[in-house]
N, C-alpha and C positions, 0 to 999 in steps of 0.2 A: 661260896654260892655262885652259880652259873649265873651271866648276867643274861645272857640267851634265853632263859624261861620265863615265859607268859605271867604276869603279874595273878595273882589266885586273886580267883570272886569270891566276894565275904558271900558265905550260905548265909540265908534269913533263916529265923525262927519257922516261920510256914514252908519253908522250903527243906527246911531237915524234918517238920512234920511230916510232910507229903514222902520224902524218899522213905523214914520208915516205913508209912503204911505202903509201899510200894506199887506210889502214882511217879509216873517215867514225866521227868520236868528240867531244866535246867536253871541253874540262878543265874540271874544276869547282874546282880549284885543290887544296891540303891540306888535310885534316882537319884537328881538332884536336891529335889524336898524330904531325901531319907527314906522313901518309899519303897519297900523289896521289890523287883520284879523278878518274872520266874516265864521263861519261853516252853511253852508245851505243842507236841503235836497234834497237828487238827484232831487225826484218828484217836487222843489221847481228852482232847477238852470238854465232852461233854463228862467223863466218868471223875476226872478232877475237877469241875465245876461244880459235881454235885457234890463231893468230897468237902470244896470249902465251903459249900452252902452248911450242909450239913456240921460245919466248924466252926459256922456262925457270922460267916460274912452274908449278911441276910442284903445286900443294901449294892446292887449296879450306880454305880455312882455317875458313872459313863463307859460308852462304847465306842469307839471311833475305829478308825485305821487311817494309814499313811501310807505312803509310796519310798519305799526304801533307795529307788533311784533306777534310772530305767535299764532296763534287764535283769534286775534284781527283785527280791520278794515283793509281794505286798504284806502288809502288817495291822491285822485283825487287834485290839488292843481292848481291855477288861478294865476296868479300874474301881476293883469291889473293898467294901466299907463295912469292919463289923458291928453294927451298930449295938450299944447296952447303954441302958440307962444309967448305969452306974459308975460308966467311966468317963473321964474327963475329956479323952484323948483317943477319937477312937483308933483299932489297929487298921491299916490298907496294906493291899498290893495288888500289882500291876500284871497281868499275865497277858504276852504275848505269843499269836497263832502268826506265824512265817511260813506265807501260801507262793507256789509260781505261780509268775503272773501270767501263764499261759494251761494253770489250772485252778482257778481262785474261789476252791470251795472252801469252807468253813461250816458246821453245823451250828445251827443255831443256837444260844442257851436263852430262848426266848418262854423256853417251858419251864423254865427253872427263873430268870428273874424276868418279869412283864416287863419290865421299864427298857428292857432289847429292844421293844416294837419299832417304834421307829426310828434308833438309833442304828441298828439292822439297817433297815431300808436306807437309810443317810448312809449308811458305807458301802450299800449297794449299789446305789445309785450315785457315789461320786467316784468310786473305784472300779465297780463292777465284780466284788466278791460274792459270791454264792451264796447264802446264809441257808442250807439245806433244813426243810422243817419249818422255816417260820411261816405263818400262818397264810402273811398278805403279803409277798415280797414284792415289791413293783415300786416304781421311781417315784420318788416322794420329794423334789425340788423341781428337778426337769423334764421337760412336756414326755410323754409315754413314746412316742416317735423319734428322741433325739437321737445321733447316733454316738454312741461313745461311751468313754468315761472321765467328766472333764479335769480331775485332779490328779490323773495318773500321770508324770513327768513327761512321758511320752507321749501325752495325747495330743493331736493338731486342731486347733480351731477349724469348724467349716466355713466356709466364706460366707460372708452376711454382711446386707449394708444398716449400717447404723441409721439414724436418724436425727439430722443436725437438726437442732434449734435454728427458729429465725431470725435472730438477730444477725 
C-alpha cells in the first residue's frame, strides 16, 4: 500500500442513498458525535433538501455558518433530525453549502423547513450570505445601518467609543 494516498471517507448510509438516487454530494465522513456529514453544492441544495425531507428527515435542527478563515469559503451548515415516534435514537446529518466569500449566496430551504426563518437571517446578518428566496431576509441582531459582517475573520471593528462607568 502507497503511504502517499489520502486516508478514504467512511460513505454514511444517506450518503450512499443520495449518490444512488443521483443527488451530486460529497461525504465528509462523521463528526465528532458520529454524525454523517455530506458537502453539496449551493446549485445542488435545494433538489437534495427536498430529497431528505422527503426521506424523512422532517426536523431543521439548526442552521448556522461559520467562517472557514479569511480568503477562504464561508460555510452555510444544515443539521437535519429524522424524527419517528418509534425510535429511540433518532438518525442526523450534517450537510454543508462552501460559498466564496466574494459571492455568498446560498438558496434558501426556508420553504421546505420554517424553522430556516431566523436562523437564515442570523447567518445573514453575522456573515452576510445571501439566503436567495427567504421571505424577510434583513439583519435580525444588528442595527439595519451597521456596516459589515461581524463574524467574518476578516472583518475590522469600526471605531466607537465605549462608555466607561463611573466609578
Amino acid at each position: 500500500m502507497d503511504n502517499s494516498e489520502a486516508p478514504l471517507v467512511e460513505v454514511g448510509k444517506v450518503s450512499q442513498w443520495l449518490s444512488e438516487n443521483g443527488f451530486e454530494q460529497e461525504s465528509l465522513g462523521p463528526n465528532a458525535m458520529g454524525v454523517e456529514m455530506i458537502k453539496v453544492d449551493r446549485d445542488y441544495l435545494i433538489p437534495l433538501a427536498t430529497a431528505l425531507y422527503a426521506y424523512g428527515f422532517n426536523c431543521l435542527r439548526c442552521q448556522c455558518a461559520y467562517d472557514a478563515g479569511p480568503g477562504d469559503a464561508l460555510v452555510s451548515v444544515y443539521h437535519l433530525v429524522k424524527i419517528d415516534d418509534d425510535v429511540e435514537q433518532p438518525q442526523e446529518i450534517c450537510v454543508k453549502v462552501f460559498v466564496p466569500r466574494g459571492d455568498p449566496r446560498v438558496p434558501s430551504v426556508y420553504w421546505i423547513w420554517k424553522a430556516a426563518d431566523f436562523q437564515e437571517r442570523e447567518s445573514y446578518d453575522m456573515y452576510g450570505i445571501v439566503y436567495e428566496g427567504h421571505p424577510n431576509l434583513k439583519r435580525i441582531l444588528m442595527p439595519e445601518d451597521w456596516v459589515g459582517w461581524p463574524l467574518r475573520k476578516d472583518y475590522i471593528s469600526p471605531d466607537f467609543h465605549e462608555l466607561q462607568d463611573a466609578y
